[in-house]
C-alpha positions as CSV (number, residue, x, y, z in Angstrom):
1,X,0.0,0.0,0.0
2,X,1.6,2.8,-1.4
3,X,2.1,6.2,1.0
4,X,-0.6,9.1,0.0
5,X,-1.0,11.5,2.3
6,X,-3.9,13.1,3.7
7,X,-6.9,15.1,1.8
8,X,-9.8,16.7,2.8
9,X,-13.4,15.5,2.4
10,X,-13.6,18.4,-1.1
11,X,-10.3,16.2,-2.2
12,X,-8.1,18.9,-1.5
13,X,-4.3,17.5,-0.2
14,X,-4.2,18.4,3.4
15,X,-0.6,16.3,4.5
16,X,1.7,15.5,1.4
17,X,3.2,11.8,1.8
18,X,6.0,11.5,3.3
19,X,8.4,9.0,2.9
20,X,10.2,8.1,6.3
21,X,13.3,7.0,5.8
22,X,13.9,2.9,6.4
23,X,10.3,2.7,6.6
24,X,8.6,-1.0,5.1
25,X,5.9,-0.3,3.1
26,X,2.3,-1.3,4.6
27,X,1.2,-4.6,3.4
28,X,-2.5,-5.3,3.0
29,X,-3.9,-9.3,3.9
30,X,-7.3,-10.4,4.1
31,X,-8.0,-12.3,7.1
32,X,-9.2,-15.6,5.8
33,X,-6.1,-15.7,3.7
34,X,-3.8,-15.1,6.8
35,X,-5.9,-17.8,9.2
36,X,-5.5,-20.2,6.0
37,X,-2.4,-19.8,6.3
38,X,-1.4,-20.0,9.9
39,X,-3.4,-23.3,9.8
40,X,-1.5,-25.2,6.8
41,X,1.3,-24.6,9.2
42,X,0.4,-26.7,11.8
43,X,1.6,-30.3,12.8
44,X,-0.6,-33.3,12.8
45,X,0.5,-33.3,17.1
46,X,-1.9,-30.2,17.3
47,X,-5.2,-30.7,18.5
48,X,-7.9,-28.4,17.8
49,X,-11.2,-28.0,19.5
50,X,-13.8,-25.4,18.6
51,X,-16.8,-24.1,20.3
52,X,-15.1,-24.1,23.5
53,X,-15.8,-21.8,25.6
54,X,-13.7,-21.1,29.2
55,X,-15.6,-20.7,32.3
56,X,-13.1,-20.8,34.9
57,X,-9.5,-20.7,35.4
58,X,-7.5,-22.0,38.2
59,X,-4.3,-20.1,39.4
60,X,-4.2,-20.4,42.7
61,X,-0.6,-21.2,45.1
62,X,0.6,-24.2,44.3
63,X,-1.6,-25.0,42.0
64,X,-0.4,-26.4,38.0
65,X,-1.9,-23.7,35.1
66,X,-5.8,-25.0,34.3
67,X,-8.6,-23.3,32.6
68,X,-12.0,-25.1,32.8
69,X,-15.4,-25.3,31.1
70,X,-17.7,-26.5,33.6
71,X,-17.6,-30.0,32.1
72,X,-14.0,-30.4,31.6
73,X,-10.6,-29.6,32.9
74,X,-7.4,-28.4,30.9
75,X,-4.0,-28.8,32.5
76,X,-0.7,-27.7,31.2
77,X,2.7,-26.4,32.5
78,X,1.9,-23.1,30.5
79,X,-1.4,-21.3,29.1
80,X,-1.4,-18.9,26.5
81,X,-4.1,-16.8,26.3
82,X,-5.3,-15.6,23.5
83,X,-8.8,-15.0,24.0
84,X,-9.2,-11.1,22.5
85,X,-10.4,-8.1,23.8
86,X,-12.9,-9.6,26.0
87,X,-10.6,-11.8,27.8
88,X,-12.1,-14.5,30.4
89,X,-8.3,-15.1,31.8
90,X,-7.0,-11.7,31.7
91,X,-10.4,-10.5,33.8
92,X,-9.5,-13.1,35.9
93,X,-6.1,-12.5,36.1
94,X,-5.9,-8.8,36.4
95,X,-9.5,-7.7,37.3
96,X,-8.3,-4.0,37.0
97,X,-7.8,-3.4,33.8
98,X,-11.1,-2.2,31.6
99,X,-11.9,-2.0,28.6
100,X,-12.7,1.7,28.1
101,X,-14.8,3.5,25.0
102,X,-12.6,5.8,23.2
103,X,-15.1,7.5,21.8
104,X,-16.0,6.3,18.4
105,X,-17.3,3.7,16.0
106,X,-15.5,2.1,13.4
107,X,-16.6,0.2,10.3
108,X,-14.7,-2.0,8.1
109,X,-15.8,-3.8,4.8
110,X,-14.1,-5.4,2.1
111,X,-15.0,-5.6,-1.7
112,X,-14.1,-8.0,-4.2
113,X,-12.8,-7.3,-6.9
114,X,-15.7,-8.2,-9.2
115,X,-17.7,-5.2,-8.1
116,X,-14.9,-2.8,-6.7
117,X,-14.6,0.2,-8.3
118,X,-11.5,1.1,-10.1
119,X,-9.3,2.9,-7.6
120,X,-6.9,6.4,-8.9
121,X,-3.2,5.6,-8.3
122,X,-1.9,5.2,-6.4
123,X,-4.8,2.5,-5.3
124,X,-4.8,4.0,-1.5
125,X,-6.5,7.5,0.6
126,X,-7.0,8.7,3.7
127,X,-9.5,11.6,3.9
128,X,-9.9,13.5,7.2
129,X,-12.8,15.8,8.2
130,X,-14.6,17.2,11.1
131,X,-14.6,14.1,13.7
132,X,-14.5,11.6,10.8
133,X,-12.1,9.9,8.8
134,X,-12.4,7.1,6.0
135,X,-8.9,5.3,4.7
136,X,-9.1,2.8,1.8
137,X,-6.8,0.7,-0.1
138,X,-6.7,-2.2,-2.8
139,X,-4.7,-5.8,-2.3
140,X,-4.1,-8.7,-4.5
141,X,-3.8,-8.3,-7.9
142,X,-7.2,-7.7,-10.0
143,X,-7.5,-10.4,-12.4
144,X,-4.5,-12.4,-10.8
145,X,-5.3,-15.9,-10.0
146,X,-2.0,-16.2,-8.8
147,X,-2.5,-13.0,-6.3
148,X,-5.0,-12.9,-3.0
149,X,-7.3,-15.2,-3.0
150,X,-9.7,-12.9,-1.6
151,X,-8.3,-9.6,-3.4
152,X,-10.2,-6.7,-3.5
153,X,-10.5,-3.0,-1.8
154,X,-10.8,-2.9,1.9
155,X,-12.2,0.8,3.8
156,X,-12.3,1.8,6.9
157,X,-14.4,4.7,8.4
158,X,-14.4,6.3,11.9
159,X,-17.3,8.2,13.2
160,X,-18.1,9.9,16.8
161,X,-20.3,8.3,18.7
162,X,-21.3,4.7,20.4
163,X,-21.7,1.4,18.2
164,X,-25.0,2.1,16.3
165,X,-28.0,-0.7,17.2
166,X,-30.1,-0.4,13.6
167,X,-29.2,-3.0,11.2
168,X,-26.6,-3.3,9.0
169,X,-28.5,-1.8,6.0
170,X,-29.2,0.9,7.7
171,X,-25.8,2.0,9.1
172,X,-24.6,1.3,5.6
173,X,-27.2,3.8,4.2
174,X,-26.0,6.3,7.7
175,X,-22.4,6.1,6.2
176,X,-23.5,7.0,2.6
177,X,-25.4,10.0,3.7
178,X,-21.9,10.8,6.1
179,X,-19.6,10.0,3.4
180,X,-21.5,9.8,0.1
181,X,-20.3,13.8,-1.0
182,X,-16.8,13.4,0.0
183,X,-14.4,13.2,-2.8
184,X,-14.0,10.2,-5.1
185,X,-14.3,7.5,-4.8
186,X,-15.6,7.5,-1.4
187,X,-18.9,7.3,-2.7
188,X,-18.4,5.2,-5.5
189,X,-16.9,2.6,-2.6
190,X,-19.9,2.7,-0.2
191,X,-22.1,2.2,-3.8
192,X,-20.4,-1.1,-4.2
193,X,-20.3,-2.1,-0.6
194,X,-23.4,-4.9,0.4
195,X,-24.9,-4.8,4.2
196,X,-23.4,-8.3,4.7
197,X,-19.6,-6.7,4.2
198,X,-19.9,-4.1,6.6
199,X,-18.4,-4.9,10.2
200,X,-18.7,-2.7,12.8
201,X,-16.5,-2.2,15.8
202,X,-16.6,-0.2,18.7
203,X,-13.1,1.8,19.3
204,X,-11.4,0.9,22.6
205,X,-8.2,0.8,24.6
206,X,-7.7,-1.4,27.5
207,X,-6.7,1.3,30.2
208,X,-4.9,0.6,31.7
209,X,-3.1,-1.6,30.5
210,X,-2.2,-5.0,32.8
211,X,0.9,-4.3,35.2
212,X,2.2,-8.1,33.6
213,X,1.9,-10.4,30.5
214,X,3.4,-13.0,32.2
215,X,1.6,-14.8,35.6
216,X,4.2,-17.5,37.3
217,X,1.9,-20.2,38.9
218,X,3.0,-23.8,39.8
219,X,6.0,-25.0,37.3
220,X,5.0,-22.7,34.6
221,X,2.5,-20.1,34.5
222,X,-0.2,-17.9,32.2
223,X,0.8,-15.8,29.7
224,X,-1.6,-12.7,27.7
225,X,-1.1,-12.6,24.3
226,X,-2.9,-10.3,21.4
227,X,-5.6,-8.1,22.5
228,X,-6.1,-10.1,25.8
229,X,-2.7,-8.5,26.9
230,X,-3.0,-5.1,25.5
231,X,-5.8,-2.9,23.2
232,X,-5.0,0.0,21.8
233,X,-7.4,2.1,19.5
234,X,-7.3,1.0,16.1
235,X,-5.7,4.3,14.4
236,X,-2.5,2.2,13.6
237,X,-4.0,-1.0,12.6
238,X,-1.5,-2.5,14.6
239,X,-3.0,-5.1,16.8
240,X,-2.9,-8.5,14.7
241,X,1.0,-7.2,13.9
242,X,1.4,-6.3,17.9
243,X,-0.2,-10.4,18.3
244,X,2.4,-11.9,15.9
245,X,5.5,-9.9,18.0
246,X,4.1,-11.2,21.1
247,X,4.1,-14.8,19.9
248,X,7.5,-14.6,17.9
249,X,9.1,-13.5,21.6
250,X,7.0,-16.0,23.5
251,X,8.7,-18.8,21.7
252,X,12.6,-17.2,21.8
253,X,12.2,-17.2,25.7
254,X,10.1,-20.6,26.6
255,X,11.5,-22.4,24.1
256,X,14.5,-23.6,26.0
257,X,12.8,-23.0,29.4
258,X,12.3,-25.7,32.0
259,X,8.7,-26.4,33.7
260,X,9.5,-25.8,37.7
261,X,12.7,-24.4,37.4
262,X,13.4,-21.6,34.5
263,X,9.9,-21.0,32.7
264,X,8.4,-18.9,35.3
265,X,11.6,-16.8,34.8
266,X,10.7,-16.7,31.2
267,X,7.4,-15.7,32.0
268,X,8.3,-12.6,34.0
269,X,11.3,-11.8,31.1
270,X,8.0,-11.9,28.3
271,X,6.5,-8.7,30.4
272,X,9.5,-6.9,30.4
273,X,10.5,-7.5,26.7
274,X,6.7,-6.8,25.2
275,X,5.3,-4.4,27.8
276,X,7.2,-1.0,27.3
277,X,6.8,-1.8,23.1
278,X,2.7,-2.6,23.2
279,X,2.2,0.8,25.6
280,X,4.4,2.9,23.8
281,X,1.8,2.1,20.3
282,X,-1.0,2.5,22.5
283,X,0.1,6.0,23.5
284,X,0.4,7.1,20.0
285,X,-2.3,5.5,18.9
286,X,-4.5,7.6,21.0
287,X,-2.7,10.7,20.5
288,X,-3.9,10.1,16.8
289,X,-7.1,9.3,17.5
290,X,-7.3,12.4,19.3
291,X,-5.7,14.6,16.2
292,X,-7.8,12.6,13.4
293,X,-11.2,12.8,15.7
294,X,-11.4,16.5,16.2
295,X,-14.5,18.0,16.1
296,X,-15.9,21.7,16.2
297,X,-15.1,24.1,13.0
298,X,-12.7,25.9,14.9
299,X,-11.3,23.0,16.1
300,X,-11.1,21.2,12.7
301,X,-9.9,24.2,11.1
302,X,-6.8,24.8,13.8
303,X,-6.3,21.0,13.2
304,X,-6.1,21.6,9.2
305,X,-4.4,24.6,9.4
306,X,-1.1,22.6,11.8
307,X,-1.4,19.5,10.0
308,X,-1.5,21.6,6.6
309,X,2.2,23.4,7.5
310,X,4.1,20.2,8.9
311,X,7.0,18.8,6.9
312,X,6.2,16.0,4.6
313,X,7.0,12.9,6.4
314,X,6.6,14.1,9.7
315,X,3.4,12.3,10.6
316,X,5.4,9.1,9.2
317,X,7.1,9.0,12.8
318,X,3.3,7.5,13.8
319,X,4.2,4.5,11.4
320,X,7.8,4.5,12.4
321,X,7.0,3.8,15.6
322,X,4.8,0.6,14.7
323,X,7.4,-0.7,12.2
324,X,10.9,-0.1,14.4
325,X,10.2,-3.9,15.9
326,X,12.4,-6.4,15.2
327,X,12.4,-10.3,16.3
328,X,14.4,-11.4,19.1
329,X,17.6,-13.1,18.6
């Protein structure tokens, strides 16, 4: 996804692109496509279940690691969780730590490519007004068997406000009449989007954020990972990338690690490695959110008139920040 700066909702460039120094360029993945995938990758020693849904989870002194679901037990010398947002282990585990509204509603659809409309170059926008924003891009290749198996043009729109209860025709026809006049091809995108693509999601941080990843108990321990360990708003579309760091570093440090004698060490070494990273993105996420959400036409115009005058590339340092990870070694 190629860099392209920031316009407003008449089409008039607002930020130029910038183009930060040693930066990757963003890559676009459907999700299917990813979980396919992750899942060809698995060995025949991996046992799935589905449907399962934790009830309780077991922690106590002296006890060994188990989660339970009223009609079975599950033991092991370490739990990952990886439960989202909405976390059954990490309420458990640290009660404290709430999942708070930040103030708007996003919504997310993608389009295949046999009804997407034909994107200008270079095949990605963001467009900013007052309190609203809407970002689209195009992946795989049109026409390319050999490209995404789900290719097409994904969007993204942020709006003030709760999650909105109507159906999802009718916050598809709410977002046309928000977005329809903006410049092209905003509204030839929500034209081609169906009710059935949209997908709506409340924006949220978990604040704050848990005091450990990592929870010793018996020979091993629990460990948060994803959004059960740390939410930020979504304004850097980081959290799925934010997931695959924290499992890439859970496996460098348990994967020599002892049950009972050196992977409750590991456990406590996985908070200090991930937790100053994941808070330092949330903490400019939510700065963002705060600059791109701005409402008020004083307000907006202030925010247009400073975001206007910045060097190109400055608001790259955003992106920086997500990108300047690499594995452990």
């Amino acid at each position: 996804m190629a860099a392209s700066g920031i316009r407003r909702p008449d089409g008039r460039m607002l930020v130029e692109a910038g183009a930060a120094t040693g930066s990757p360029t963003p890559v676009v993945v459907h999700a299917d496509d990813l979980h396919d995938a992750l899942m060809a990758g698995l060995s025949e020693h991996v046992e799935i279940r589905t449907g399962t849904e934790i009830s309780t989870v077991r922690s106590g002194p002296g006890d060994r690691p188990a989660v339970g679901t009223g009609n079975h037990t599950f033991e092991a010398d370490l739990i990952v969780a990886a439960d989202g947002s909405r976390s059954l282990i990490r309420r458990r585990l640290a009660p404290t730590t709430p999942l708070v509204p930040a103030g708007y509603t996003a919504w997310r659809a993608v389009i295949p490519w046999f009804r997407a409309p034909k994107l200008p170059d270079p095949g990605s926008g963001q467009v900013l007004g007052a309190g609203k924003r809407f970002l689209y891009a195009s992946f795989g290749e049109r026409g390319n068997a050999g490209g995404s198996a789900r290719g097409g043009v994904y969007w993204a729109a942020t709006a003030p406000g709760a999650v909105r209860p109507e159906s999802p025709q009718a916050q598809l026809n709410l977002l046309r009449r928000w977005f329809g006049e903006w410049s092209a091809p905003i509204g030839d995108l929500l034209d081609a989007t169906e009710p059935g693509d949209l997908v709506q999601q409340a924006g949220e941080e978990l604040r704050p954020m848990p005091a450990r990843f990592g929870y010793p108990v018996g020979p091993g321990g629990f460990v948060l990972l994803g959004d059960a360990a740390h939410v930020a708003t979504p304004n850097l579309t980081q959290g799925a990338c934010l997931a695959f760091e924290d499992a890439v570093t859970l496996r460098w440090l348990v994967r020599d690690s002892q049950p009972g004698r050196t992977l409750p060490l590991a456990l406590e070494e996985y908070t200090t490695v991930r937790r100053p990273r994941v808070a330092h993105i949330a903490k400019v996420s939510r700065r963002l959110g705060l600059l791109m959400q701005t409402q008020g036409r004083l307000a907006v115009r202030a925010r247009d008139a400073t975001l206007g005058h910045l060097p190109a590339g400055l608001l790259d340092r955003a992106a920086t920040a997500a990108h300047s990870w690499t594995p452990p070694h």
